[in-house]
matplotlib code that plots the C-alpha trace (Angstrom):
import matplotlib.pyplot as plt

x = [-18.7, -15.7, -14.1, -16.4, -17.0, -13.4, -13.2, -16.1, -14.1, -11.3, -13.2, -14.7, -11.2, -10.1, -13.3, -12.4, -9.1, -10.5, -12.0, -9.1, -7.3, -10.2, -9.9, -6.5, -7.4, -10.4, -8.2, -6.2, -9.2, -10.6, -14.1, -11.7, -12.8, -16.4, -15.5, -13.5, -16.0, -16.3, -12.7, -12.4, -15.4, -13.9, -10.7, -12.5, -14.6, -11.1, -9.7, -12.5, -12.6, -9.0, -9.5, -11.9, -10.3, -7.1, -9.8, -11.3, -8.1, -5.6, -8.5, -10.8, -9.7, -6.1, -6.4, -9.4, -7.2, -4.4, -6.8, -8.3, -4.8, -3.9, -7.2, -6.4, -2.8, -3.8, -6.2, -3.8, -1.3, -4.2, -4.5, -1.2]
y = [-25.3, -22.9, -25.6, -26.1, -22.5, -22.0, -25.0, -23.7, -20.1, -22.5, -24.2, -21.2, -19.3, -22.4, -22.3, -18.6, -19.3, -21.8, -19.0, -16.9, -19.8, -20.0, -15.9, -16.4, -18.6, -15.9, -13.0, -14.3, -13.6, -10.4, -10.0, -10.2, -6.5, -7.6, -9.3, -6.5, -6.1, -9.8, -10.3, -7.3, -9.1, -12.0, -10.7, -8.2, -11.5, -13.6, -10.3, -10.6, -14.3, -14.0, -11.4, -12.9, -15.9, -13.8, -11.9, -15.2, -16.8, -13.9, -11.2, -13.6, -17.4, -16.9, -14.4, -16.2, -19.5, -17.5, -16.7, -20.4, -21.4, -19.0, -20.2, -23.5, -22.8, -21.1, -23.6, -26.1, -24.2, -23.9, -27.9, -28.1]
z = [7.9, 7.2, 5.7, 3.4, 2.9, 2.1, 0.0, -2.0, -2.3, -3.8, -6.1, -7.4, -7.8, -9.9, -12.3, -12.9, -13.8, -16.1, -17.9, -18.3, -19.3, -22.2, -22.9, -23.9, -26.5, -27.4, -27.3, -30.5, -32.8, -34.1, -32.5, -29.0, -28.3, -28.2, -25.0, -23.4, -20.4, -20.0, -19.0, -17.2, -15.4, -14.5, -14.0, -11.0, -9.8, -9.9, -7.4, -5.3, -4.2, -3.3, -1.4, 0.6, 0.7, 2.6, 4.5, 5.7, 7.3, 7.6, 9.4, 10.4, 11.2, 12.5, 14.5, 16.5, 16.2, 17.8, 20.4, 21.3, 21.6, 24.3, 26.2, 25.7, 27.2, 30.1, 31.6, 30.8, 32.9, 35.8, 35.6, 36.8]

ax = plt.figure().add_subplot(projection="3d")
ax.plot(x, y, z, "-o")
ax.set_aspect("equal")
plt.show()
């Protein structure tokens, strides 16, 4: 499931940088200014999947990785 979660997280990030990709070619007309909030929009929604993204496996997974590894050191070391 957190796979799939962060994969998800992924796929959305690159569909948003789709659409930037797309406001560049926008930005070159006149009526640009009319979209002003729009890309300030996606530019905040961009910021905000990454950062969950690096809150997910920096604050979240590694930390509890680091922590299953330990465990599973120590009753290997109590096999022995």
């Amino acid at each position: 499931m957190i796979f799939r979660h962060l994969f998800y997280c992924k796929h959305v990030e690159r569909l948003l940088c789709k659409v930037w990709l797309y406001n560049k070619v926008v930005k070159r007309f006149s009526e640009a200014r009319l979209y002003a909030d729009a890309f300030a929009l996606r530019q905040r929604m961009l910021s905000c999947i990454q950062h969950l993204q690096y809150y997910m496996c920096v604050e979240v997974i590694e930390p509890s990785w680091c922590q299953l590894i330990h465990s599973l050191e120590r009753v290997g070391a109590s096999h022995t």
